[in-house]
ROVEXDREN-732814 format. One record per atom (N, C-alpha, C, CB): residue in one letter; x, y, z. Coordinates in steps of 0.1 Angstrom, whole numbers, padded with zeros to 4 digits, always signed. Glycine has a CB too. Layout:
N
AXYZ ...
This chain:
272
X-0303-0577+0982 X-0309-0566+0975 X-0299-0559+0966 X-0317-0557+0984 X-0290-0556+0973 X-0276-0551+0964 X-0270-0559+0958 X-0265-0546+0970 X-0268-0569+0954 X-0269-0579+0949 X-0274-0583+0934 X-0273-0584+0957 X-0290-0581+0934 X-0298-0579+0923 X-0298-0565+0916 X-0311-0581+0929 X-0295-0555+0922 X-0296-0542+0916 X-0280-0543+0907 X-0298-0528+0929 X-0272-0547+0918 X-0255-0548+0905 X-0256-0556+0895 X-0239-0555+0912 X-0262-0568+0895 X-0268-0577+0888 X-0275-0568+0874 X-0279-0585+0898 X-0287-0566+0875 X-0295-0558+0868 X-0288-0545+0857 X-0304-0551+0880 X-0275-0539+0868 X-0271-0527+0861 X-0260-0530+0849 X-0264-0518+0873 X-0253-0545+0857 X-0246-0550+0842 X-0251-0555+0833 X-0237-0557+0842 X-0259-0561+0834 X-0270-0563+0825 X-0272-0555+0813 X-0281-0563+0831 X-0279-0544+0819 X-0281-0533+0811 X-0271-0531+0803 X-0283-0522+0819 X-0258-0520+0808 X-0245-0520+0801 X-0244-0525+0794 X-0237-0522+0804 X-0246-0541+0797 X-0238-0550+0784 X-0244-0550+0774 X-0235-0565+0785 X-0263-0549+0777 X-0269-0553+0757 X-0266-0538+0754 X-0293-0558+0752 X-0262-0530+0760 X-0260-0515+0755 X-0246-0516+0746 X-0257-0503+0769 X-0239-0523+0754 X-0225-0522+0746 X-0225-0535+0731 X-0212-0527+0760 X-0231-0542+0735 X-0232-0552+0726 X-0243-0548+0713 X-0237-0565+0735 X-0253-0541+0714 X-0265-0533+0704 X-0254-0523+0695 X-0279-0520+0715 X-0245-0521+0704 X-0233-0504+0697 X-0226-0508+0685 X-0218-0498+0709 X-0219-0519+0691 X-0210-0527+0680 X-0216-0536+0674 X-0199-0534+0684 X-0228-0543+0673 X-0231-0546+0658 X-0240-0546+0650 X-0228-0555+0655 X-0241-0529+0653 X-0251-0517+0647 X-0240-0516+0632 X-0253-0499+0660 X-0252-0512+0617 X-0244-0509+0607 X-0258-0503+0603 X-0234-0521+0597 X-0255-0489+0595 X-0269-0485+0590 X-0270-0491+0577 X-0271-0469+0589 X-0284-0490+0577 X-0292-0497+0569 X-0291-0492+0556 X-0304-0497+0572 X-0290-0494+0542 X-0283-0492+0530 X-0296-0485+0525 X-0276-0505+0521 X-0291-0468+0520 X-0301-0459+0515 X-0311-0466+0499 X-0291-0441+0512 X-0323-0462+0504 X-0332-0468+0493 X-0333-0465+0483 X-0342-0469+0494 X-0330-0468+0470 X-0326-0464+0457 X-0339-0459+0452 X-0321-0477+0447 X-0335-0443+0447 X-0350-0438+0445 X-0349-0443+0430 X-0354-0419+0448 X-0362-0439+0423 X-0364-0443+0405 X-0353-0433+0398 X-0384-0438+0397 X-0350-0438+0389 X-0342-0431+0382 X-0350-0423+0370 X-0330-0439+0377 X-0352-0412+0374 X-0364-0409+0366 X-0360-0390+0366 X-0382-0415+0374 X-0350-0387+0372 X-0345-0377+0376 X-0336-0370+0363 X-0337-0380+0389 X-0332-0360+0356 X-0324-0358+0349 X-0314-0358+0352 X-0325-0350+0346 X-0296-0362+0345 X-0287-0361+0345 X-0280-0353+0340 X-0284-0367+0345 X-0268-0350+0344 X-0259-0337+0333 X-0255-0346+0317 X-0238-0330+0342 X-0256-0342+0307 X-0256-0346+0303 X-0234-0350+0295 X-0269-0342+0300 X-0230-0360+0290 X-0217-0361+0284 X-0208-0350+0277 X-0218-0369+0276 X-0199-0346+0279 X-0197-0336+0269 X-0198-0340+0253 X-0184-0330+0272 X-0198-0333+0245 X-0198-0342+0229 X-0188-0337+0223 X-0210-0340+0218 X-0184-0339+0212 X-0177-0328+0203 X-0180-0320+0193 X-0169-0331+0197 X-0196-0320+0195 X-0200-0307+0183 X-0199-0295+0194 X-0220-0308+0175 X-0194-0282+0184 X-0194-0275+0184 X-0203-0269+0195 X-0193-0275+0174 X-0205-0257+0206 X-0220-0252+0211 X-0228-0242+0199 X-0219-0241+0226 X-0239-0241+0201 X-0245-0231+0189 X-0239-0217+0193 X-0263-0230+0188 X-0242-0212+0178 X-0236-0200+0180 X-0247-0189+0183 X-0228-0197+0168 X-0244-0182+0190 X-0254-0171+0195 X-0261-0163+0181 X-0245-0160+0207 X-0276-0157+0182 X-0281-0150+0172 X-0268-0137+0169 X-0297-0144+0178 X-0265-0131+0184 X-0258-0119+0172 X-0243-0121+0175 X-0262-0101+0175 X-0236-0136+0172 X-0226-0139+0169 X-0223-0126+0155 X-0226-0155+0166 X-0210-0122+0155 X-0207-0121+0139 X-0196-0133+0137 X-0199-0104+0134 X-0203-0135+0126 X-0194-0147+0116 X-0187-0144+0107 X-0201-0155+0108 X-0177-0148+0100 X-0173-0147+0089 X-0180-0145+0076 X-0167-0154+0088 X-0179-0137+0061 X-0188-0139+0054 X-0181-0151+0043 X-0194-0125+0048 X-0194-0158+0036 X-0190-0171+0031 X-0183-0172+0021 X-0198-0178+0029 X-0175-0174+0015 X-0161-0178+0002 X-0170-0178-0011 X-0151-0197+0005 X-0165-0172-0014 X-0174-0165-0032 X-0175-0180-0040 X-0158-0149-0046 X-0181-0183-0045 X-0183-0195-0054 X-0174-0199-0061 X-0193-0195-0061 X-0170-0208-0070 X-0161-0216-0079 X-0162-0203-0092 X-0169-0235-0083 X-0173-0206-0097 X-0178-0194-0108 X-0175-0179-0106 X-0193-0194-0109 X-0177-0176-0098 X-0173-0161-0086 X-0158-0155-0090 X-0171-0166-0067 X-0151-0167-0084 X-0133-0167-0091 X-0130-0169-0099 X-0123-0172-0089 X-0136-0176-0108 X-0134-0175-0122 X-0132-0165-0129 X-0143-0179-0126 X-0145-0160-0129 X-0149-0141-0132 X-0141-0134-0131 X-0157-0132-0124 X-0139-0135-0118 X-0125-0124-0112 X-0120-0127-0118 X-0117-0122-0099 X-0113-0135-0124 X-0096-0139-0126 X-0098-0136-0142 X-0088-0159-0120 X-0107-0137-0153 X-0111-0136-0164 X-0112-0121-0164 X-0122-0144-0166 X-0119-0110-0156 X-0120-0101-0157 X-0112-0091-0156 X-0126-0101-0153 X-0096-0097-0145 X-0087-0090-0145 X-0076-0093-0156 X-0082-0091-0134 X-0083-0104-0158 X-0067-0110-0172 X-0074-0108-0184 X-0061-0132-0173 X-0086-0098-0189 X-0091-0099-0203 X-0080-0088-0209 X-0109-0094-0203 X-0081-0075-0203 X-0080-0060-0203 X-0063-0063-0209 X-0083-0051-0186 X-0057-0075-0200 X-0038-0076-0205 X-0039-0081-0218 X-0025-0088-0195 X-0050-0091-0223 X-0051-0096-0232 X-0052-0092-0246 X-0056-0102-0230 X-0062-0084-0240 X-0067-0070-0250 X-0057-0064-0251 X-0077-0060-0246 X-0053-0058-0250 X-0040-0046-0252 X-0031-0055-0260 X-0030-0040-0237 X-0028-0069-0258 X-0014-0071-0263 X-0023-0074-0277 X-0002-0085-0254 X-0031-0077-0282 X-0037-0076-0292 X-0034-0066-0297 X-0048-0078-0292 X-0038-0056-0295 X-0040-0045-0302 X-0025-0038-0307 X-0048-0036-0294 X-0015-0044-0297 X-0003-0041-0299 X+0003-0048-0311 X+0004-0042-0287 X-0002-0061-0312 X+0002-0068-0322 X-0006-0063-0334 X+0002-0081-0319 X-0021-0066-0336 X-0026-0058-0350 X-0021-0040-0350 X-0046-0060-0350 X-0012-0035-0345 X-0007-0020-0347 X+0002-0023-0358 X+0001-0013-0333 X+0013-0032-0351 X+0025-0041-0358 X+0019-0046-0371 X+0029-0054-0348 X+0010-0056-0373 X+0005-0060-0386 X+0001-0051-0393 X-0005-0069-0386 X-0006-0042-0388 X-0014-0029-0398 X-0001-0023-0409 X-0021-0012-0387 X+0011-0023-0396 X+0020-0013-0399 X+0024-0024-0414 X+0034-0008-0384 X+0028-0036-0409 X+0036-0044-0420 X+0026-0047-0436 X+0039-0061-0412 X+0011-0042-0429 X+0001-0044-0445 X+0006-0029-0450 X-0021-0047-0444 X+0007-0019-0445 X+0009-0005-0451 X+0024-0007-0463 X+0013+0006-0435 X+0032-0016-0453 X+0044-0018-0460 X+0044-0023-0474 X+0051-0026-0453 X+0034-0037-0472 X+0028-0043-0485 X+0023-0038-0496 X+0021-0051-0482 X+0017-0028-0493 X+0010-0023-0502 X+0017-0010-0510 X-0002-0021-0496 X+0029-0006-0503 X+0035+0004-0504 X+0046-0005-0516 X+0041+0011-0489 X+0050-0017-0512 X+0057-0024-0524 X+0053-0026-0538 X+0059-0036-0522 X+0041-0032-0537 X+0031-0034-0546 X+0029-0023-0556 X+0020-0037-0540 X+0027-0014-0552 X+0027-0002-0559 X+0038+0004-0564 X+0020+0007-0553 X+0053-0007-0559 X+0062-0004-0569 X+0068+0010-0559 X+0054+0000-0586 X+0067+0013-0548 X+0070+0022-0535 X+0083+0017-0532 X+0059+0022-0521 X+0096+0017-0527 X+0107+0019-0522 X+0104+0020-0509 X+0115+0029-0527 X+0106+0010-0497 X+0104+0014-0486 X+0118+0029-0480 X+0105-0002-0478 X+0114+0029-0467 X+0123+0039-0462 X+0134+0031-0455 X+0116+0049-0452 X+0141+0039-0452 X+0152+0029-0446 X+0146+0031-0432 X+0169+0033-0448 X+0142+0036-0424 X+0132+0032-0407 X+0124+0019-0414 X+0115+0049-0401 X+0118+0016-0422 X+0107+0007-0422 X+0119-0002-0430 X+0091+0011-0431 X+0126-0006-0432 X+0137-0014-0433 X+0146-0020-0420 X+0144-0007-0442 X+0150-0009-0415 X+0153-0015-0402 X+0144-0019-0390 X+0161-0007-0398 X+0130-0022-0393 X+0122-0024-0386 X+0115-0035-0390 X+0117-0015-0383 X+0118-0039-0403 X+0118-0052-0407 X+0128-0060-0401 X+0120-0052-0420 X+0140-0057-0402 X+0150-0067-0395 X+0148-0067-0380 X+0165-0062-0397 X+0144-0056-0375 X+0141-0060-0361 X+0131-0069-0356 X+0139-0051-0355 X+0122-0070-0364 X+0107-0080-0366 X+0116-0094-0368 X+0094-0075-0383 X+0120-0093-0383 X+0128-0107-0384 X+0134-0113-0370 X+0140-0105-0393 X+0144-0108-0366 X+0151-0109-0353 X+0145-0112-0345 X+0156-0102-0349 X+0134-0105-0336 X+0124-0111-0322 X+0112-0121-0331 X+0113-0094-0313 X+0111-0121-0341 X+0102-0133-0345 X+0108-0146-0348 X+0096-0129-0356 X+0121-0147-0351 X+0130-0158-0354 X+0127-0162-0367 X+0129-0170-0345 X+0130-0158-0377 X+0130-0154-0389 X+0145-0153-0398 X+0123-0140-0388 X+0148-0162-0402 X+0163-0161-0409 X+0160-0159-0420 X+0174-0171-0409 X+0159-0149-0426 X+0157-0142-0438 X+0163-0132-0445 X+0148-0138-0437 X+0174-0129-0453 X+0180-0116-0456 X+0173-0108-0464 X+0192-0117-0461 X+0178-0095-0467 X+0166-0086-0471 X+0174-0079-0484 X+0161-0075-0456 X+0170-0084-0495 X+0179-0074-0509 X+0168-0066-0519 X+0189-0088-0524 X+0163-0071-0522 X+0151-0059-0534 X+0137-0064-0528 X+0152-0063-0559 X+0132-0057-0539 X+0118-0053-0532 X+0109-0067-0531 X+0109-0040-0544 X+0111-0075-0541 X+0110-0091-0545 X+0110-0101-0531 X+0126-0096-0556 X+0121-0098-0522 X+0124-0103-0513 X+0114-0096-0501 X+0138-0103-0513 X+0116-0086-0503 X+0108-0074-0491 X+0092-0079-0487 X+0107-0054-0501 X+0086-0081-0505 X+0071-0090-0506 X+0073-0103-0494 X+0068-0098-0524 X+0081-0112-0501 X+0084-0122-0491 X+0080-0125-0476 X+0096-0123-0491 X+0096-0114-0474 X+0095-0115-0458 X+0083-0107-0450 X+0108-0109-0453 X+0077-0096-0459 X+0064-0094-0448 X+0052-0106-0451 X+0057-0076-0451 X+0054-0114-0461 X+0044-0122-0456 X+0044-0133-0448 X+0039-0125-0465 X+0058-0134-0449 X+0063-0144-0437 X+0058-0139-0421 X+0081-0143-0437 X+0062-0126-0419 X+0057-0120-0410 X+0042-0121-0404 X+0060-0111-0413 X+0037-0116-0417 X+0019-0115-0415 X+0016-0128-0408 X+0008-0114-0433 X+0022-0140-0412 X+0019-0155-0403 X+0026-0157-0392 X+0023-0167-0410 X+0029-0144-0388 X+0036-0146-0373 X+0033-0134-0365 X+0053-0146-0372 X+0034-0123-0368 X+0023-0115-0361 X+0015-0109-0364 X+0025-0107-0355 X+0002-0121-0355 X-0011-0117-0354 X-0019-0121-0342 X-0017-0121-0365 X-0030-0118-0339 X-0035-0121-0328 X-0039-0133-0320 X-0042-0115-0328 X-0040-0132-0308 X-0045-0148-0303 X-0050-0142-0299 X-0039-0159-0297 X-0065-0154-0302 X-0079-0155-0299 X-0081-0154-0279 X-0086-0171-0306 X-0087-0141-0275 X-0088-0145-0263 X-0095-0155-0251 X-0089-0136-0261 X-0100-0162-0258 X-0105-0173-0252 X-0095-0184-0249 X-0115-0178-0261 X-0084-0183-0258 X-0075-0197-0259 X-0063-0188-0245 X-0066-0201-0282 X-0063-0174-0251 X-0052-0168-0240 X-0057-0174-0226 X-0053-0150-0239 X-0071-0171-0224 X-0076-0172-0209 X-0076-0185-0204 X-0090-0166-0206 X-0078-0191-0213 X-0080-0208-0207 X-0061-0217-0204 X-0091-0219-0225 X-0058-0211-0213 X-0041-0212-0212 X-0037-0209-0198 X-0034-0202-0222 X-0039-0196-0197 X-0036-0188-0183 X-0042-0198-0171 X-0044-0171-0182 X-0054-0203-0170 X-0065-0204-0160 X-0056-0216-0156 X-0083-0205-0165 X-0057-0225-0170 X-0049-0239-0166 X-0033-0239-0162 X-0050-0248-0180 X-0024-0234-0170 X-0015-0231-0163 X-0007-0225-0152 X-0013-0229-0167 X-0016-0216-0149 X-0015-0208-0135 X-0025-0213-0122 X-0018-0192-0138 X-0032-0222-0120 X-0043-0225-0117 X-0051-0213-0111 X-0041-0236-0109 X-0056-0211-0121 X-0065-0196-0120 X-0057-0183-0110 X-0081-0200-0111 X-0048-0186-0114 X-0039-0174-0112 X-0035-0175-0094 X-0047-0158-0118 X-0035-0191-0087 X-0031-0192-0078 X-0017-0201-0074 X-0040-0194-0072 X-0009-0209-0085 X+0004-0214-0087 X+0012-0205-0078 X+0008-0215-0102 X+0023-0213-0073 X+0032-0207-0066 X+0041-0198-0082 X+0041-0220-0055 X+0041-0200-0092 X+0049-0194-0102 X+0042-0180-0106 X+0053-0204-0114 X+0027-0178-0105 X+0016-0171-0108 X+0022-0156-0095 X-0002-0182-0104 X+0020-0164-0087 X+0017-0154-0073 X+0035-0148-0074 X+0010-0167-0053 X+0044-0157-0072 X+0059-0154-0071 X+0065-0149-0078 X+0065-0162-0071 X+0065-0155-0091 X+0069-0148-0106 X+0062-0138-0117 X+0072-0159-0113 X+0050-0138-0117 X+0038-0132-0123 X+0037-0144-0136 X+0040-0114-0128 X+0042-0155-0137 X+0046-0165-0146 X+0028-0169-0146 X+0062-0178-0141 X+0020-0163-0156 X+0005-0170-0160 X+0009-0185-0168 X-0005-0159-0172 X+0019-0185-0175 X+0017-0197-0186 X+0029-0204-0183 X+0017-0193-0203 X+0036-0208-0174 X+0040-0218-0173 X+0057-0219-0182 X+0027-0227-0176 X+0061-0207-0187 X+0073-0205-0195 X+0083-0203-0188 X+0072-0196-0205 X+0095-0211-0193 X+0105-0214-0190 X+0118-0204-0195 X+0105-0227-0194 X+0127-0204-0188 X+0141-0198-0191 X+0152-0208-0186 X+0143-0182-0184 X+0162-0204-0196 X+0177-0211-0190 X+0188-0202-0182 X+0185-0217-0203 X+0184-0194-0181 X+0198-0185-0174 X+0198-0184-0154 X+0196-0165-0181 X+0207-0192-0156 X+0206-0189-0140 X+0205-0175-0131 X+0218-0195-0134 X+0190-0182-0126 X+0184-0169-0118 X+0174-0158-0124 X+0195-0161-0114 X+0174-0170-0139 X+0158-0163-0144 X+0145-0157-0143 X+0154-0167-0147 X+0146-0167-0130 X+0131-0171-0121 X+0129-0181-0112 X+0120-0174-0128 X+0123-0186-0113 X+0122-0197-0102 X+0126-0210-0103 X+0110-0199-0098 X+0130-0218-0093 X+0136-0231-0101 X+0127-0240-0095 X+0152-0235-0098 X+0117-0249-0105 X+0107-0260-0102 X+0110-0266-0089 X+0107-0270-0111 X+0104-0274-0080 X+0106-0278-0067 X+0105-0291-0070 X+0097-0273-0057 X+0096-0296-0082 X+0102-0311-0089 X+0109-0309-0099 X+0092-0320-0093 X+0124-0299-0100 X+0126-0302-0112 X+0136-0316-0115 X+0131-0291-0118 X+0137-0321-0124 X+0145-0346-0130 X+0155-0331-0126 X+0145-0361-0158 X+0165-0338-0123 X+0181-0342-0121 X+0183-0339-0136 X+0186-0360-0114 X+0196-0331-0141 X+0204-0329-0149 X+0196-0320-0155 X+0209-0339-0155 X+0185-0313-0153 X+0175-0299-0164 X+0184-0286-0156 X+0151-0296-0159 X+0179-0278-0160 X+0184-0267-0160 X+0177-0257-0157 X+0189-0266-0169 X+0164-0259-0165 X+0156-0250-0167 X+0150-0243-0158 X+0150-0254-0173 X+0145-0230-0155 X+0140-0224-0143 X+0122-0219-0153 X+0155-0207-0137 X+0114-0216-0140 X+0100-0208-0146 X+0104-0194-0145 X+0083-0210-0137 X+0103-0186-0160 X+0106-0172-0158 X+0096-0161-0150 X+0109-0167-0171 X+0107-0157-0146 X+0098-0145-0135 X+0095-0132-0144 X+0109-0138-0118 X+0088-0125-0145 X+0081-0114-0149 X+0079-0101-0141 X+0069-0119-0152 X+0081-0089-0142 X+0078-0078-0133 X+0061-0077-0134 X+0087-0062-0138 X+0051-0079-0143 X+0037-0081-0140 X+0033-0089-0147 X+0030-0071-0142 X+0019-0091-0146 X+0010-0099-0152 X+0009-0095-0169 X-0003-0097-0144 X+0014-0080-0171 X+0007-0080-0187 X+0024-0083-0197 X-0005-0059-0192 X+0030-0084-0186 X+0049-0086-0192 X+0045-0106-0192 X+0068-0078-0173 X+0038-0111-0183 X+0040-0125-0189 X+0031-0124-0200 X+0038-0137-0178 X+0020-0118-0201 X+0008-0121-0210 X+0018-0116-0228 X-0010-0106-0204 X+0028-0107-0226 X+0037-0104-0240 X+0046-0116-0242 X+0048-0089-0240 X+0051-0124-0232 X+0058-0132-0236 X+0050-0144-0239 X+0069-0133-0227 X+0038-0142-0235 X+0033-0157-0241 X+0029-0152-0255 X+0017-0165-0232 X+0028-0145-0259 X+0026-0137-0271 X+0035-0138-0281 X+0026-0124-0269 X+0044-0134-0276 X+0056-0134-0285 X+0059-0155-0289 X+0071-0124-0273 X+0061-0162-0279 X+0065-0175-0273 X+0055-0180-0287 X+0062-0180-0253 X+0042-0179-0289 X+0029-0189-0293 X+0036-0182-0310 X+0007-0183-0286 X+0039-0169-0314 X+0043-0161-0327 X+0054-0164-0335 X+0045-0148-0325 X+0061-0171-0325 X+0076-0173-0330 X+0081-0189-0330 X+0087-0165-0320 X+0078-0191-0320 X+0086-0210-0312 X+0084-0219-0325 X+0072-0220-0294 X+0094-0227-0330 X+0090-0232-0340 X+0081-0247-0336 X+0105-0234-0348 X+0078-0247-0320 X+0068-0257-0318 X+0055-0255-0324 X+0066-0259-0303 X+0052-0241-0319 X+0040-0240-0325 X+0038-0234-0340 X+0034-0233-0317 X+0040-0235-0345 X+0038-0236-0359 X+0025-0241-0363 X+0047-0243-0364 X+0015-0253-0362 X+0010-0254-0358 X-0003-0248-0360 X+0015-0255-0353 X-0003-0244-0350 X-0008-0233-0345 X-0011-0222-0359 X+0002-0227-0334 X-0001-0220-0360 X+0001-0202-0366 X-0002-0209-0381 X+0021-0191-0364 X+0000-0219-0385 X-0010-0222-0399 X-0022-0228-0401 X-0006-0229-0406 X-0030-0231-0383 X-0044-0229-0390 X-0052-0216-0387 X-0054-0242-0386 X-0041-0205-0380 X-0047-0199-0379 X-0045-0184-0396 X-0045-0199-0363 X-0037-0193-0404 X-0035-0185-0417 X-0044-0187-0421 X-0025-0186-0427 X-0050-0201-0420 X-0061-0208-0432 X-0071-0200-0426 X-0066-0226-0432 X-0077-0196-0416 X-0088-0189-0412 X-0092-0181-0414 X-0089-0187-0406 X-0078-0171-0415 X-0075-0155-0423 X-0078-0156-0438 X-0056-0149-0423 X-0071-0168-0444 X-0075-0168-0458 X-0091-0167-0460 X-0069-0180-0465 X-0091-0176-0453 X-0110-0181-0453 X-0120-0170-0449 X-0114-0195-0442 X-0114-0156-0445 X-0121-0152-0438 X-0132-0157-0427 X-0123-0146-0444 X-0126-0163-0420 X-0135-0166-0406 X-0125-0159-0398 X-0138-0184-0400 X-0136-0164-0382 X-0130-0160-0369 X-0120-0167-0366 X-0139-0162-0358 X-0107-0160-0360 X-0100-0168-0348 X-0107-0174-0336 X-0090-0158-0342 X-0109-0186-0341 X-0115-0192-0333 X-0105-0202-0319 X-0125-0199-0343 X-0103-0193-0303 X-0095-0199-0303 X-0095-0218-0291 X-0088-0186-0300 X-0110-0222-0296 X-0105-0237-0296 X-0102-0245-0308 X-0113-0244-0289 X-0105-0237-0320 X-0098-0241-0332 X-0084-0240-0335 X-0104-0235-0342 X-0076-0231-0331 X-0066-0227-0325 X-0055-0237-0313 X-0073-0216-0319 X-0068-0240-0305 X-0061-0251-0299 X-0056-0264-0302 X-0067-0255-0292 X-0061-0270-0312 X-0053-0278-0319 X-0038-0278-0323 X-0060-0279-0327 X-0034-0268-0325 X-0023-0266-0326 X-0013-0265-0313 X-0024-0257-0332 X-0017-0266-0305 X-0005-0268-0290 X-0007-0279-0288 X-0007-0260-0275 X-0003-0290-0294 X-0003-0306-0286 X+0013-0302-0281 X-0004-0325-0298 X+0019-0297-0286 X+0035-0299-0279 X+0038-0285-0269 X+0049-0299-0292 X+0026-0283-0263 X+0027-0271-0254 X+0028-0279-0244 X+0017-0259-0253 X+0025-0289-0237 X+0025-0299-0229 X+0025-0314-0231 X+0018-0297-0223 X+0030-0318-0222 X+0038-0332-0220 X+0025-0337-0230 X+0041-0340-0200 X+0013-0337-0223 X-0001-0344-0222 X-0006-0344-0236 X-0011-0336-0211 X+0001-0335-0243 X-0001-0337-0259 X-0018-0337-0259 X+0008-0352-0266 X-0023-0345-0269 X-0039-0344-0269 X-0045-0341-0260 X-0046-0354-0270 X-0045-0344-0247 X-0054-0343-0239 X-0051-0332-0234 X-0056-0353-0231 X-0042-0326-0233 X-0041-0314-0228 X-0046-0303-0237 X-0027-0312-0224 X-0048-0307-0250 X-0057-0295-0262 X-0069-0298-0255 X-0058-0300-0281 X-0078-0309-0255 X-0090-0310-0251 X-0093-0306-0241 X-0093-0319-0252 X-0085-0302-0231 X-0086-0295-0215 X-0090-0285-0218 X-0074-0292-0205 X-0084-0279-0230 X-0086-0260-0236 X-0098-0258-0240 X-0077-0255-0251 X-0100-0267-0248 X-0108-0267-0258 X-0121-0268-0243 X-0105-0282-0273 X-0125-0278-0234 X-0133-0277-0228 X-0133-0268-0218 X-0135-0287-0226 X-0129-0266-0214 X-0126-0250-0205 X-0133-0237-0212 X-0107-0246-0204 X-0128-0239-0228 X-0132-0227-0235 X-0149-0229-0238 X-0121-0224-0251 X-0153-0242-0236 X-0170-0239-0240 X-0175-0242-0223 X-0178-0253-0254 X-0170-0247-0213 X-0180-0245-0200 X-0179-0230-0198 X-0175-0255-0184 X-0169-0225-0198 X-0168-0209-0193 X-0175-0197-0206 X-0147-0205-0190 X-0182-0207-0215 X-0183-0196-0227 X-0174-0185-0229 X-0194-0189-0226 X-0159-0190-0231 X-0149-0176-0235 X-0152-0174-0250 X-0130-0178-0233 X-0158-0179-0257 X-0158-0173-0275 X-0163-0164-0272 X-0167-0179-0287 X-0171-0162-0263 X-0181-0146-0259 X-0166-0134-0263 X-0188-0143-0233 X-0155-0138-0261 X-0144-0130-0255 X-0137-0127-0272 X-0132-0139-0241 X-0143-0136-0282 X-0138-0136-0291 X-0140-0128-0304 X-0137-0145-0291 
């Protein structure tokens, strides 16, 4: 009887021990995938909340235009007027000859000073001569059409944001030779010399482009169709005007026709 019961008890034990070790649980049942997931990050941006503040949006192409036209009319204007002061003064002179008048000696030495900043080699003996040289003059100072000023500026300065614009007050792109004039090009060929002249303001470069277009024997040009116009009594018209600067740049023709089209998308004759 003890016998059967020790029997019986290892029995037991053993499918106990034997059920233990090669027990493995049963592999969890794959529910539907029907559940939401997080979703990837992306790389747009997140939205921006209703009462974000934003920045406000960059004024249009046309916008800065305006601006830059509206601040550069007023320099333009003035130097006009500074120059027809000058012409008035030199027709007063003319007419003071004509009538057989003796200038003064002020209006004599203010002839030679005219000669001189206009580049004018001319000497001055009787009244004969005196006719002469102011009419020489009359074809050198007179006004430029402000349409041709602004489009000049706009293109040369790129609307008045060029590093020579912002650095130098240099609108037109004019050159000096003296070291330390102004600025020295960042492409300038090997063996030039030449620097972009720096200006104390904007209406000091707007005189020297004034002076530069009145005098430079490049443009010449220039300054005789804009006699024929005077004769003809018409407008300074200044993309008629433009024709005369092919040797204001490299680009010769095409750089007139830049003017010339600049001056009719922006309607500057308005200015004229």
């Amino acid at each position: 009887m003890r016998q059967q019961i020790l029997l019986l008890t290892t029995l037991l034990v053993g499918s106990v021990l034997i059920g233990w070790w090669t027990y493995r649980p049963a592999p969890p049942i794959e529910l539907p995938t029907t559940q939401v997931t997080e979703a990837a990050p992306t790389a747009q941006p997140p939205a921006s909340k209703p009462d974000t503040v934003t920045s406000p949006p960059k004024p249009a192409v046309s916008v800065k235009k305006e601006r830059f036209f509206k601040r550069l009319l007023p320099l333009i204007s003035y130097q006009n007027r500074v120059t027809l002061e000058r012409r008035a003064e030199l027709l007063r002179m003319k007419a003071q000859l004509e009538q057989d008048s003796a200038l003064s000696r002020k209006q004599k030495k203010l002839l030679k000073q005219l000669l001189k900043r206009y580049r004018l080699n001319l000497t001055m003996d009787d009244a004969s001569v005196h006719l002469h040289i102011i009419d020489k003059l009359l074809a050198r100072i007179d006004m430029i059409p402000p349409s041709l000023a602004l489009a000049q500026a706009a293109t040369e300065s790129a609307w008045g944001k060029s590093r020579f614009a912002r650095k130098a007050n240099n609108l037109y792109g004019q050159w000096c030779f003296t070291a330390g004039c102004g600025l020295v090009p960042l492409q300038r060929p090997e063996g030039m010399n030449h620097e972009v002249a720096s200006y104390p303001s904007w209406q000091a470069s707007v005189a020297a482009y004034f002076l530069n277009l009145n005098s430079h024997p490049a443009y010449q040009p220039l300054r005789d169709i804009r006699l024929q116009l005077r004769e003809k009594k018409l407008t300074l018209s200044g993309e008629a005007l433009a024709v005369g600067l092919e040797r204001y740049s490299a680009r010769g023709t095409s750089y007139v026709k830049s003017l010339q089209r600049i001056i009719r998308v922006n309607d500057l004759t308005r200015y004229d």
